[in-house]
N, CA, C and O atoms as CSV, one atom per row, in Angstrom:
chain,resi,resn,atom,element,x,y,z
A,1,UNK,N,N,95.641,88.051,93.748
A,1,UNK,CA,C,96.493,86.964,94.206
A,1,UNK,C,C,96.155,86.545,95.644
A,1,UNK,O,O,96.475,85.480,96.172
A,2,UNK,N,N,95.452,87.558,96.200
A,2,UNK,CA,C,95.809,87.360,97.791
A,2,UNK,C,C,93.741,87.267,98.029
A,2,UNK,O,O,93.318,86.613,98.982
A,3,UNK,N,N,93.051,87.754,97.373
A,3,UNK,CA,C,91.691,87.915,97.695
A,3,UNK,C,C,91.147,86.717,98.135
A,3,UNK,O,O,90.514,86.704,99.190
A,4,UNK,N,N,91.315,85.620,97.423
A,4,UNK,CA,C,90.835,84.224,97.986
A,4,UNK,C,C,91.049,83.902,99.061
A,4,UNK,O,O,90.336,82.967,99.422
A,5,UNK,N,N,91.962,84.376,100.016
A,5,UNK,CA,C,92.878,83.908,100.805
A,5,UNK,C,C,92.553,84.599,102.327
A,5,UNK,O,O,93.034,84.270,103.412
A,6,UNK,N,N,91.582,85.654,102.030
A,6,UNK,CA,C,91.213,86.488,102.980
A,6,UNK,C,C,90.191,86.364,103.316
A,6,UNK,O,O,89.274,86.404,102.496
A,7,UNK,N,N,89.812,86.040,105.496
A,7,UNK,CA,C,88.479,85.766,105.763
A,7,UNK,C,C,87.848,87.004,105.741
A,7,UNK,O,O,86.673,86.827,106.064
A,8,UNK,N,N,88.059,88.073,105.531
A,8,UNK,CA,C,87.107,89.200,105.510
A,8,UNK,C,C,86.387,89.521,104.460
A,8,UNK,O,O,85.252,89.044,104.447
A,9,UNK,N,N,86.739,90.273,103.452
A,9,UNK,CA,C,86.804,90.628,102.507
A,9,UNK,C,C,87.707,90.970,101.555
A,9,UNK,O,O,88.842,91.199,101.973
A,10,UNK,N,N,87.398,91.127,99.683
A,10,UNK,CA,C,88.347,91.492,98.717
A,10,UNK,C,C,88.235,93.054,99.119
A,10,UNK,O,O,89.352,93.564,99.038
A,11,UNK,N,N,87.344,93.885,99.486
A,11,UNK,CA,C,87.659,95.157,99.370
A,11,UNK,C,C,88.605,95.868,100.099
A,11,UNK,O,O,88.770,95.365,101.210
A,12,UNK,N,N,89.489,97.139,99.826
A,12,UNK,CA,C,90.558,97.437,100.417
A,12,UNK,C,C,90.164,98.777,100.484
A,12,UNK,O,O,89.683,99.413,99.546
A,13,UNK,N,N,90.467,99.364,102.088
A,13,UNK,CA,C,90.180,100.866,101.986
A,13,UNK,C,C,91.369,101.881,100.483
A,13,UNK,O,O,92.591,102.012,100.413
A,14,UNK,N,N,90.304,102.346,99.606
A,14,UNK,CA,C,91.468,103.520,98.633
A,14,UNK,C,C,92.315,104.005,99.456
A,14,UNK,O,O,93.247,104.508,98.828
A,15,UNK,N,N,92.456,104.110,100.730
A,15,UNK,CA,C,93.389,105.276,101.098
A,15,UNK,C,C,95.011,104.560,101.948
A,15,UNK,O,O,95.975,105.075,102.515
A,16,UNK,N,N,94.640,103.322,101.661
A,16,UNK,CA,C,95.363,102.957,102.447
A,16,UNK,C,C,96.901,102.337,102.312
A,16,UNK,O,O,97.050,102.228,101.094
A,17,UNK,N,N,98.242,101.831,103.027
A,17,UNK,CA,C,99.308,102.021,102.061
A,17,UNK,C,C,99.176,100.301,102.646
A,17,UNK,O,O,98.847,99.624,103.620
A,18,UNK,N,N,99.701,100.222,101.247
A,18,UNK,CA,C,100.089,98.615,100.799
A,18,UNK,C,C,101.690,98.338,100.727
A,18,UNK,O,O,102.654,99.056,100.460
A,19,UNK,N,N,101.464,96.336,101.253
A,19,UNK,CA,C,102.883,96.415,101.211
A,19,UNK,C,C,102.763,94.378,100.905
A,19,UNK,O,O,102.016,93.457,101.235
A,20,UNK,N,N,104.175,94.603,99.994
A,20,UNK,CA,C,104.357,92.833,99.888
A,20,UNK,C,C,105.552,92.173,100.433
A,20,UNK,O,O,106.608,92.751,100.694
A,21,UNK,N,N,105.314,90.940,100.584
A,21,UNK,CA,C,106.619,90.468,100.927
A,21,UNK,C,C,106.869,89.108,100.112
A,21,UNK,O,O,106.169,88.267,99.548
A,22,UNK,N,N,108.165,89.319,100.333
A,22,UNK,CA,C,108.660,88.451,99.116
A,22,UNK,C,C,109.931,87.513,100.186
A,22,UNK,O,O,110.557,87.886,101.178
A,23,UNK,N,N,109.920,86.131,99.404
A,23,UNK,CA,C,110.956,85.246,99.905
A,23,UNK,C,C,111.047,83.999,98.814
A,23,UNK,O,O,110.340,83.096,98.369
A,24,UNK,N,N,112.492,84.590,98.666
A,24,UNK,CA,C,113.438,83.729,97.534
A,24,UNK,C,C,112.535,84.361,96.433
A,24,UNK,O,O,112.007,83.500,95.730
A,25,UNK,N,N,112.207,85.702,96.086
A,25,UNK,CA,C,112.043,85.805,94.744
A,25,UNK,C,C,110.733,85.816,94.367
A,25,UNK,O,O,110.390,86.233,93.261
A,26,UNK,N,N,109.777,85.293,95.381
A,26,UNK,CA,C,108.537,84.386,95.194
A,26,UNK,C,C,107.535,85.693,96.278
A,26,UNK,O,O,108.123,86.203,97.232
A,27,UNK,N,N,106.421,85.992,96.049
A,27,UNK,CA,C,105.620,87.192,96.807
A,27,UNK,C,C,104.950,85.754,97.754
A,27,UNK,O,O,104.154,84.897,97.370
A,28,UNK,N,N,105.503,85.885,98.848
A,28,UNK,CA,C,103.833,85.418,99.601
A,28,UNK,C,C,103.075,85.772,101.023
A,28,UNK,O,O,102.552,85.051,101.874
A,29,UNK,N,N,103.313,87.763,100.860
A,29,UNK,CA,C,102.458,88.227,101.860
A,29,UNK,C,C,101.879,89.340,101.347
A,29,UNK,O,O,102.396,89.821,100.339
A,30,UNK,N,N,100.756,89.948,101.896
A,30,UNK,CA,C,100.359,90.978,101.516
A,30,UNK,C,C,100.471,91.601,103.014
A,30,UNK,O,O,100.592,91.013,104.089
A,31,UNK,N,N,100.397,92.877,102.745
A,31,UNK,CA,C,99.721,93.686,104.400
A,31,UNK,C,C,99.212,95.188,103.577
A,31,UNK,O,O,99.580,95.407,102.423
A,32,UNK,N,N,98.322,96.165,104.346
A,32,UNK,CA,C,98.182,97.385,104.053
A,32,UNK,C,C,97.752,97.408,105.509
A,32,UNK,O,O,97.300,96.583,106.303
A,33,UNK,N,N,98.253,99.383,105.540
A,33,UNK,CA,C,98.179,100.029,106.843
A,33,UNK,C,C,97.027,101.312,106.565
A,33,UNK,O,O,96.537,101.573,105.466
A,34,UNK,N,N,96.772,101.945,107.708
A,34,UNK,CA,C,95.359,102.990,107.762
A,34,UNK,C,C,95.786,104.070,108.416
A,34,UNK,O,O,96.385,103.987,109.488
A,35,UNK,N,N,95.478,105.322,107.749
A,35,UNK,CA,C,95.708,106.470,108.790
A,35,UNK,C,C,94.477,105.916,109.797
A,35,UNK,O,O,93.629,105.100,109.435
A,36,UNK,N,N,94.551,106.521,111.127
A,36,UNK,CA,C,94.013,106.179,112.344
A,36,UNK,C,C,93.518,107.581,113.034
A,36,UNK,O,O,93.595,107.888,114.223
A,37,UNK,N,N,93.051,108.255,112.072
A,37,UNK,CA,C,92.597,109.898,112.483
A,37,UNK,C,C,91.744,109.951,113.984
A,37,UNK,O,O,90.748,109.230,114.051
A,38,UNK,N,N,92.085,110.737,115.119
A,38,UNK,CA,C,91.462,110.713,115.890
A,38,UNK,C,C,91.549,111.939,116.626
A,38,UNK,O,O,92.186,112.789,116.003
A,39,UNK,N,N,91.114,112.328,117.767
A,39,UNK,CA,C,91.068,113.568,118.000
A,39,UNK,C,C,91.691,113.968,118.633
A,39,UNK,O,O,92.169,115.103,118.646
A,40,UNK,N,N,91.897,112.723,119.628
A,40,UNK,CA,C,92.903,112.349,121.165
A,40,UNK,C,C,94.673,111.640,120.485
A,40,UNK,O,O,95.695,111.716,121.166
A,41,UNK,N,N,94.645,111.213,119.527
A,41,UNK,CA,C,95.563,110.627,118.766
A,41,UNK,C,C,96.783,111.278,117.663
A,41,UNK,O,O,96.721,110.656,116.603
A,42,UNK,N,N,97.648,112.144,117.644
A,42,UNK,CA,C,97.972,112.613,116.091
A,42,UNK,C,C,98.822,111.184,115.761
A,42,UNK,O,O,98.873,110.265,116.578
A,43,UNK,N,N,99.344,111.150,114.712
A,43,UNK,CA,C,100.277,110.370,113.894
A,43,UNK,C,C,100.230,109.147,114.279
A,43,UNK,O,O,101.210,108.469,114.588
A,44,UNK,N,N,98.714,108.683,114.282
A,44,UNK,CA,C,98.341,107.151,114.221
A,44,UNK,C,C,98.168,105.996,113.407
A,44,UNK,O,O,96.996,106.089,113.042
A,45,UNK,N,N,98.611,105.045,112.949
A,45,UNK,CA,C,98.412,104.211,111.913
A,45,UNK,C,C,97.724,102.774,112.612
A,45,UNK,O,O,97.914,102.273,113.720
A,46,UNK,N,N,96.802,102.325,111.406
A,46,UNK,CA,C,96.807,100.918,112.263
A,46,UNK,C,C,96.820,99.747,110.946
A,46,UNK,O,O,96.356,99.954,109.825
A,47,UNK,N,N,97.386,98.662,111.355
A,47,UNK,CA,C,96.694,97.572,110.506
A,47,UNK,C,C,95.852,97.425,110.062
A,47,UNK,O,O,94.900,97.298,110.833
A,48,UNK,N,N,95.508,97.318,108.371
A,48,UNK,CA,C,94.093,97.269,107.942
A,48,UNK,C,C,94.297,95.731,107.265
A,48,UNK,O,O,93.243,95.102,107.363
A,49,UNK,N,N,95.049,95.192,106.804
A,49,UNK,CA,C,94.929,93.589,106.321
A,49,UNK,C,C,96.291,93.211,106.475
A,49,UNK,O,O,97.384,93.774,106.410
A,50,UNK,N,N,95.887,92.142,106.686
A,50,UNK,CA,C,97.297,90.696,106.409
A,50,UNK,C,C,97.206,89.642,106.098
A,50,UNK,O,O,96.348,89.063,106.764
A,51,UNK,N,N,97.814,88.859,105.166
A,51,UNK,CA,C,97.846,87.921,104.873
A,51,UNK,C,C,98.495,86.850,104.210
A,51,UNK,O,O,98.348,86.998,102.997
A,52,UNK,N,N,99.118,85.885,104.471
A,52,UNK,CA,C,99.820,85.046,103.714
A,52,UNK,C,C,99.339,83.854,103.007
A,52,UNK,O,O,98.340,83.182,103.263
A,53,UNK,N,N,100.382,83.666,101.891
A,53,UNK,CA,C,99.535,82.867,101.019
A,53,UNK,C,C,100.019,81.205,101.507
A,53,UNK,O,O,101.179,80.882,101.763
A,54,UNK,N,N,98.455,80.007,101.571
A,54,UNK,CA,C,98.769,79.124,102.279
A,54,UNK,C,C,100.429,78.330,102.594
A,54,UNK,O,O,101.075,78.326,103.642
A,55,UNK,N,N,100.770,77.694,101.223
A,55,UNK,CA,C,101.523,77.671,101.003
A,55,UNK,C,C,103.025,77.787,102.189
A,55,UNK,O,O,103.941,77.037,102.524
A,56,UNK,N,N,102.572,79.190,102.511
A,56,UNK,CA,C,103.879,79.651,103.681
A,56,UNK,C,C,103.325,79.950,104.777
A,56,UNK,O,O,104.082,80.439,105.616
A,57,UNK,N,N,101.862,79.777,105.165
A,57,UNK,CA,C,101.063,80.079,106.398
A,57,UNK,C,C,101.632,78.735,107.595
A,57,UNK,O,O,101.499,77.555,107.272
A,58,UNK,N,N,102.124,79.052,108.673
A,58,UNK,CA,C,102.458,78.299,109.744
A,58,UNK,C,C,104.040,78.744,109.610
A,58,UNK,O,O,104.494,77.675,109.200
A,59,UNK,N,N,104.697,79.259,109.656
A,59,UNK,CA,C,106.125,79.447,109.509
A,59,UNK,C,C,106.769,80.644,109.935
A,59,UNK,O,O,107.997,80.700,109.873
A,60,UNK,N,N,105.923,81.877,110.478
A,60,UNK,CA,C,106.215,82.597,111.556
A,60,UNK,C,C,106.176,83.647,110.153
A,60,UNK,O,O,106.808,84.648,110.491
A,61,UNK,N,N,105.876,83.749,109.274
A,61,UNK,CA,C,106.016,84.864,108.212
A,61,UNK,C,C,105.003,85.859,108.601
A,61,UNK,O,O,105.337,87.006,108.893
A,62,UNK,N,N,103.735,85.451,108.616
A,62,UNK,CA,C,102.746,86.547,109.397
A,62,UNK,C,C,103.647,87.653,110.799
A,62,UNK,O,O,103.914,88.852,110.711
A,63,UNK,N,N,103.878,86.880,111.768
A,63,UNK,CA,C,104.256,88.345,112.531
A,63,UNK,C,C,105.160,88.849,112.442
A,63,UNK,O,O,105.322,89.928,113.011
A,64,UNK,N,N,106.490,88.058,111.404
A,64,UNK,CA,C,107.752,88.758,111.336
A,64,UNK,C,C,107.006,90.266,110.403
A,64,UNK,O,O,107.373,91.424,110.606
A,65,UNK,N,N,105.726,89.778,109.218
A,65,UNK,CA,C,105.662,90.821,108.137
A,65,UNK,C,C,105.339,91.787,109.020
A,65,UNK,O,O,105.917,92.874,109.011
A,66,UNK,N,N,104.189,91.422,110.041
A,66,UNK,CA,C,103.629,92.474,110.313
A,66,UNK,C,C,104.235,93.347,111.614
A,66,UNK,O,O,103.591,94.257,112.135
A,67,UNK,N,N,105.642,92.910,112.084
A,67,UNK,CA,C,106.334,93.892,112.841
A,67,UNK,C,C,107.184,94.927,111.600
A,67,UNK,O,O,107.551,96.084,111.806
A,68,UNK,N,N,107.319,94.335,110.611
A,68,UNK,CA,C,108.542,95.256,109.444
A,68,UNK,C,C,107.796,96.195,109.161
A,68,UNK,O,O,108.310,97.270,108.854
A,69,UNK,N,N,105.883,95.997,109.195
A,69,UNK,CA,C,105.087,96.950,108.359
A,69,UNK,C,C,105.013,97.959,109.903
A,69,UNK,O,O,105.358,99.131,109.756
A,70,UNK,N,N,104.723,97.664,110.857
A,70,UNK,CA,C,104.655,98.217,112.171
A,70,UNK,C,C,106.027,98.868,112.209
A,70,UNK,O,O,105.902,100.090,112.297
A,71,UNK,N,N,107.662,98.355,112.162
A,71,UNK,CA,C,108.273,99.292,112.252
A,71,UNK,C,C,108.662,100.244,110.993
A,71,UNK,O,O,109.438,101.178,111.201
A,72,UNK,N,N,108.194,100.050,109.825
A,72,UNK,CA,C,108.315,100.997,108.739
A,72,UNK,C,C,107.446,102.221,109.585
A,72,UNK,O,O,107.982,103.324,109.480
A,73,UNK,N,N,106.295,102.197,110.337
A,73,UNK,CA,C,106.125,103.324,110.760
A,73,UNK,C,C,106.560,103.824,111.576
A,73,UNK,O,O,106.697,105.047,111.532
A,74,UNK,N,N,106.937,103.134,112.597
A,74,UNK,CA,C,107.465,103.758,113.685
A,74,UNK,C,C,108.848,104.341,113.075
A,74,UNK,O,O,108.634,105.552,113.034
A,75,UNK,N,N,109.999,104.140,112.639
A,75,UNK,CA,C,110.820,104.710,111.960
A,75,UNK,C,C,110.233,106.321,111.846
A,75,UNK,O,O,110.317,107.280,112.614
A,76,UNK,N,N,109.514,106.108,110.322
A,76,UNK,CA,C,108.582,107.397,110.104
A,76,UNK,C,C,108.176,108.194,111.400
A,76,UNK,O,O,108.066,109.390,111.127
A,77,UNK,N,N,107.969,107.972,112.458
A,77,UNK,CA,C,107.437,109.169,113.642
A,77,UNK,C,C,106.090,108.599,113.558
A,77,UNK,O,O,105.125,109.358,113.644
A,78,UNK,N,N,106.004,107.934,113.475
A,78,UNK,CA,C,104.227,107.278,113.452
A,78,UNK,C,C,104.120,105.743,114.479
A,78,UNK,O,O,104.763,104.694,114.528
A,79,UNK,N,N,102.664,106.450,115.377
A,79,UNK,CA,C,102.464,104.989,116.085
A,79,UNK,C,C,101.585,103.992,115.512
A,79,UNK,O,O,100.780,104.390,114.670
A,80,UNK,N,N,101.599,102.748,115.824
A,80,UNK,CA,C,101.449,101.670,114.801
A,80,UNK,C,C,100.146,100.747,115.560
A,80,UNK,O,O,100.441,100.054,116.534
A,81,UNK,N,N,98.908,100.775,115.132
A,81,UNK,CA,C,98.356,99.944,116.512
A,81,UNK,C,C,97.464,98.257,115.493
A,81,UNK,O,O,97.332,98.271,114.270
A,82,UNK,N,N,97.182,97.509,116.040
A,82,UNK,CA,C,96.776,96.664,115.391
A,82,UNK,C,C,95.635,95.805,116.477
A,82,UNK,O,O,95.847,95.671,117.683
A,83,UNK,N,N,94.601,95.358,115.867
A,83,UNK,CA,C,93.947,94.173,116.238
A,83,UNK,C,C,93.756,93.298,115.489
A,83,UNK,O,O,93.787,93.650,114.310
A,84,UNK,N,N,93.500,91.922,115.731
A,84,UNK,CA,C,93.577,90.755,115.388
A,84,UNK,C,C,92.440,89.205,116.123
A,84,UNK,O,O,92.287,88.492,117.115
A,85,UNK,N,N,92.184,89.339,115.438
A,85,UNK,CA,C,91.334,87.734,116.186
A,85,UNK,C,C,91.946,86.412,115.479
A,85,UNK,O,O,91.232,85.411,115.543
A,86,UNK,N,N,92.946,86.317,114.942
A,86,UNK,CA,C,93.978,85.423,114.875
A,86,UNK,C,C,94.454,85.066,115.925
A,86,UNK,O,O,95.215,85.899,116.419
A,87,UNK,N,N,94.278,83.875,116.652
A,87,UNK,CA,C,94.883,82.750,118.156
A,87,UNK,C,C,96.407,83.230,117.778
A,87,UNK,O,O,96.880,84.223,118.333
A,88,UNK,N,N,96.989,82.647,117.024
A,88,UNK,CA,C,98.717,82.580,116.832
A,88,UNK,C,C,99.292,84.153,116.682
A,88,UNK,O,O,99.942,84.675,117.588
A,89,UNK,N,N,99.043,84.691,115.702
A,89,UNK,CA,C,99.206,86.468,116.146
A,89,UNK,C,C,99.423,86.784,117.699
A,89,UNK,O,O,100.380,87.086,118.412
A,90,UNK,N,N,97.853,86.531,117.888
A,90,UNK,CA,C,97.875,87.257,119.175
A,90,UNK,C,C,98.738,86.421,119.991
A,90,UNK,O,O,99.108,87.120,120.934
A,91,UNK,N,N,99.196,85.345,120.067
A,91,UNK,CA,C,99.643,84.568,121.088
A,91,UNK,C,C,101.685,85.063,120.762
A,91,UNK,O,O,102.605,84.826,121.544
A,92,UNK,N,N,101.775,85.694,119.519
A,92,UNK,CA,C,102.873,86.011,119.357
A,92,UNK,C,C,103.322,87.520,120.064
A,92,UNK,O,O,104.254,87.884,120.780
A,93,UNK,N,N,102.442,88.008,119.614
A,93,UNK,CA,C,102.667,89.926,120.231
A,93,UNK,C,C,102.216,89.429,121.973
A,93,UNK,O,O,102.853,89.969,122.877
A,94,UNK,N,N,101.250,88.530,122.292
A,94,UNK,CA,C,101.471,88.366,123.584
A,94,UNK,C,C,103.030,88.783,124.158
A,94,UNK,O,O,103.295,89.909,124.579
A,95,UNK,N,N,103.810,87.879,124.104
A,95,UNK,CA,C,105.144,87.434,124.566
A,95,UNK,C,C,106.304,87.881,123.746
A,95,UNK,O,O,107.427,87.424,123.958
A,96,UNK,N,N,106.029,88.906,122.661
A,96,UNK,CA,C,107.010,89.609,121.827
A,96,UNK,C,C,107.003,91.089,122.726
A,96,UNK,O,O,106.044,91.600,123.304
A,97,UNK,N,N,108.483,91.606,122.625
A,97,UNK,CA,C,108.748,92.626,123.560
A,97,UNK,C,C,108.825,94.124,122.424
A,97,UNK,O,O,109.403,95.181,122.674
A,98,UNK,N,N,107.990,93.745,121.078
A,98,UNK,CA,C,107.718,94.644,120.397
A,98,UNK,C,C,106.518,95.153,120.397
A,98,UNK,O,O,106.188,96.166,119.779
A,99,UNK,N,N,105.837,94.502,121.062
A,99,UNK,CA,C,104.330,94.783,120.939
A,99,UNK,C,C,103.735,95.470,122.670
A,99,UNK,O,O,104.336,95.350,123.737
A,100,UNK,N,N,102.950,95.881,122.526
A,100,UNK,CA,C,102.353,96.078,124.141
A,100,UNK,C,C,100.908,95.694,123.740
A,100,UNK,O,O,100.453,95.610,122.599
A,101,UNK,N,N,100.063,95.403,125.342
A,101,UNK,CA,C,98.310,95.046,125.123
A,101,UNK,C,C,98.107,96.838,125.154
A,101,UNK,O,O,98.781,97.732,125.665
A,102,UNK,N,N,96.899,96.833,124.381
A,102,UNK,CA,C,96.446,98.772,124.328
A,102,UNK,C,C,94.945,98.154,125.512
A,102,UNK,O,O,94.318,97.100,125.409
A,103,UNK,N,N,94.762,99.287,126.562
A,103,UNK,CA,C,93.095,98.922,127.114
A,103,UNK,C,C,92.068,98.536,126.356
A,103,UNK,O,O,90.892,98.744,126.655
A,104,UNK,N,N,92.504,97.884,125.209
A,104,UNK,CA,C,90.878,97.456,124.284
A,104,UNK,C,C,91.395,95.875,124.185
A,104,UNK,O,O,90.722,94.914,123.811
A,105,UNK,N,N,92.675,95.878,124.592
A,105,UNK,CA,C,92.724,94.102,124.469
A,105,UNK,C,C,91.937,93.194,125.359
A,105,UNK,O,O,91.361,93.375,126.431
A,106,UNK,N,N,92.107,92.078,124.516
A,106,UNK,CA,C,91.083,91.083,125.161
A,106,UNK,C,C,89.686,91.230,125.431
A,106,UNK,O,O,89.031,90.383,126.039
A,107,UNK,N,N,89.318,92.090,125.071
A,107,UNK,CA,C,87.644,93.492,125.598
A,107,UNK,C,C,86.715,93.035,124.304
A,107,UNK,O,O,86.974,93.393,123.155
A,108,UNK,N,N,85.793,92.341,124.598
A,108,UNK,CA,C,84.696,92.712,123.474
A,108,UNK,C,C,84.072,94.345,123.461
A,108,UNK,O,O,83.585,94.962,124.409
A,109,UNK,N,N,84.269,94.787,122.078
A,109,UNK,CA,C,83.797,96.242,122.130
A,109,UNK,C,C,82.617,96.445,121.987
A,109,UNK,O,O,82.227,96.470,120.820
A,110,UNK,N,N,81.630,96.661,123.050
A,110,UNK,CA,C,80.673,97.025,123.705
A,110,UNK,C,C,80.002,98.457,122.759
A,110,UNK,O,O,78.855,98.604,122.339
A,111,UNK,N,N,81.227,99.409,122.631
A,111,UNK,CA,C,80.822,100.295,121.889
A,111,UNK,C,C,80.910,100.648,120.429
A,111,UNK,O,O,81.458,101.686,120.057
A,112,UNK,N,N,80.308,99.683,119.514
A,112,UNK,CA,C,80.541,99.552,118.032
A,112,UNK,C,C,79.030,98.642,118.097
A,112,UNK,O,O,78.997,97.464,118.456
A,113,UNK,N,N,78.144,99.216,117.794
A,113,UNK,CA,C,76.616,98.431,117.516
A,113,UNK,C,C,76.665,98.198,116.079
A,113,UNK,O,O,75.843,97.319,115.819
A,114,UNK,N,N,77.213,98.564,115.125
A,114,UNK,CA,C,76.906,98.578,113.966
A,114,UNK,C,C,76.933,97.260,112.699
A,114,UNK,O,O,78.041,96.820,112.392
A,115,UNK,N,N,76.175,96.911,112.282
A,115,UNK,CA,C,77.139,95.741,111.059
A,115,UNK,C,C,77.684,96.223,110.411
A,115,UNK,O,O,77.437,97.380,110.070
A,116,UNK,N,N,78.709,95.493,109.948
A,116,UNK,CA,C,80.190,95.674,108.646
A,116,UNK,C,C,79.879,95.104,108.034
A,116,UNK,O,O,79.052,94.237,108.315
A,117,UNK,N,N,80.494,95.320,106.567
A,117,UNK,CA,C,80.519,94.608,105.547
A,117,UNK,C,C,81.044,93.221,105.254
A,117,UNK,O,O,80.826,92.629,104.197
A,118,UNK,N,N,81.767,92.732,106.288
A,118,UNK,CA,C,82.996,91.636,106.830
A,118,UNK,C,C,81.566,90.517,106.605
A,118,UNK,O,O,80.747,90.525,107.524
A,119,UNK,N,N,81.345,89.749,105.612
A,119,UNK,CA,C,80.269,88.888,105.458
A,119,UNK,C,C,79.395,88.508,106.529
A,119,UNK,O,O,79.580,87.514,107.232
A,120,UNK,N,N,78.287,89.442,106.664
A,120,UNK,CA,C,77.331,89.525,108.082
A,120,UNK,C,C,77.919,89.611,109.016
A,120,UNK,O,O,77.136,89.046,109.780
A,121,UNK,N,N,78.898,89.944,109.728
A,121,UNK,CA,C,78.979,89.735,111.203
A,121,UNK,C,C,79.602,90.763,111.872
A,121,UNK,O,O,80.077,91.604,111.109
A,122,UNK,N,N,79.775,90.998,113.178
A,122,UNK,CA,C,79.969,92.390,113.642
A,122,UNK,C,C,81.115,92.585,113.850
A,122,UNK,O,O,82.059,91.796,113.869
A,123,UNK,N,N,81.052,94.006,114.069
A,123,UNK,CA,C,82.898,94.371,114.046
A,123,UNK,C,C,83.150,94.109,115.574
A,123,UNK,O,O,82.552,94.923,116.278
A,124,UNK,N,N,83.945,93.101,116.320
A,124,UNK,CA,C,84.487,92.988,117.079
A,124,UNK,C,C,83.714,92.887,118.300
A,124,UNK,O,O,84.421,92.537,119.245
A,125,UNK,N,N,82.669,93.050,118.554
A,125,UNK,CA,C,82.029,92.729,119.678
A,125,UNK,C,C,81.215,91.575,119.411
A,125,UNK,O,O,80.124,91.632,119.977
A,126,UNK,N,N,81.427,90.474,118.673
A,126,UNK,CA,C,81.036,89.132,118.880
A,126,UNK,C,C,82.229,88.409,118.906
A,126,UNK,O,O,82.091,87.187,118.948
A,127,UNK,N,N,83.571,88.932,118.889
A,127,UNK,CA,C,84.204,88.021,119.043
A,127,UNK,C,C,86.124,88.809,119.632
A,127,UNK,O,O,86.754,89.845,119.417
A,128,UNK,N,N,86.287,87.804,120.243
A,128,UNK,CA,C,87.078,88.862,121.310
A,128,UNK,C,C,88.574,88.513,120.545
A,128,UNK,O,O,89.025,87.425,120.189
A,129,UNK,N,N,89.188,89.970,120.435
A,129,UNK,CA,C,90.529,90.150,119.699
A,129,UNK,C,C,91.490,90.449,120.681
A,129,UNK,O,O,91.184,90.787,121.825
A,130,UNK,N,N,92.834,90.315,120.202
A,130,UNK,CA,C,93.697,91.155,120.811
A,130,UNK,C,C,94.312,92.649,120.143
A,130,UNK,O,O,94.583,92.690,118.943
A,131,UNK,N,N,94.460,93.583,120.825
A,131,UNK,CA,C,94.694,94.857,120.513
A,131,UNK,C,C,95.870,95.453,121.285
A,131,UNK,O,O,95.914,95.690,122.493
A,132,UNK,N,N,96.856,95.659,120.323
A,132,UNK,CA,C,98.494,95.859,120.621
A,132,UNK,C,C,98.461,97.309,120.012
A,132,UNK,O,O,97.783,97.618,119.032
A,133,UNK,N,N,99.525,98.415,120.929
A,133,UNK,CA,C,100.686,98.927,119.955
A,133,UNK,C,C,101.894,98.682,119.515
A,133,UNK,O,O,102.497,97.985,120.331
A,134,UNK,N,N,102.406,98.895,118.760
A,134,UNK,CA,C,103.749,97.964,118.302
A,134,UNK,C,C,104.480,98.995,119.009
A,134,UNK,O,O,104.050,100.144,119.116
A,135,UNK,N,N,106.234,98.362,119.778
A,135,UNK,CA,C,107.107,99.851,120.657
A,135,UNK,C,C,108.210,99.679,119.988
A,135,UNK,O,O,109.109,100.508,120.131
A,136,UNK,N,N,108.392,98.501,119.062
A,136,UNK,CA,C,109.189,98.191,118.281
A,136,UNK,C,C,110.971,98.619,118.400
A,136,UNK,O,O,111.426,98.910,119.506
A,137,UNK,N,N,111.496,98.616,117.675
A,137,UNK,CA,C,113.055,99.072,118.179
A,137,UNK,C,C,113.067,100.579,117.531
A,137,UNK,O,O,112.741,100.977,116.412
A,138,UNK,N,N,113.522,101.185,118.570
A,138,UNK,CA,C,113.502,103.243,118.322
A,138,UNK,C,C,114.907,103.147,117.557
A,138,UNK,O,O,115.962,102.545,117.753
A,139,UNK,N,N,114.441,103.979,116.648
A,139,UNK,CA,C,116.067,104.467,116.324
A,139,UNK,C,C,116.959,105.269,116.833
A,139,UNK,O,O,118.069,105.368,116.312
């Protein structure tokens, strides 16, 4: 439903947790999240896709989904981190008091030489993202 709709790719990491959203009855978001295993990091998650279907794209549904999927973890005891090269995203967690910039925002990453599978092009150091943790509301 949602594969056409996505500039990256149809493939989805197996491991990762999925989530939909629905309004009036009708599905028109997807998101899935990523464990974020690291060494310096425990109980990390990050954004692995989002997307809404055109239809409802421009209407603020993208960052409301993706703070509910951000605070479903934080709830859980889990921190929530996300990047994005979406203008409107980022221009939202800019000035949203749920989000913070992490030191990789705005940063082309210098240290990722590799190609991705993301139809030829590189992961994030050709093109400059923003990179948030969500601080969301604590319970």
């Amino acid at each position: 439903m949602f594969k056409e709709h996505h500039y990256l790719s149809v493939k989805l990491n197996p491991a990762c947790r999925c989530y939909v959203g629905v309004w009036d009855g009708r599905v028109v978001a997807f998101g899935a999240s990523l464990s974020m295993p690291n060494g310096q990091m425990r109980n990390a998650w990050r954004g692995h896709r989002i997307c809404i279907l055109p239809d409802f794209q421009g209407m603020g549904i993208g960052p409301r989904f993706s703070d509910a999927i951000a605070q479903i973890h934080l709830d859980q005891g889990l921190r929530f981190f996300s990047r994005s090269a979406h203008p409107r995203l980022n221009y939202y967690r800019e000035y949203s008091p749920l989000w913070k910039p992490t030191s990789k925002h705005k940063r082309l990453r210098t240290d990722i030489k590799h190609k991705n599978i993301y139809k030829n092009h590189y992961t994030d150091n050709k093109r400059l993202c923003g990179s948030f943790e969500y601080i969301g509301i604590l319970q």
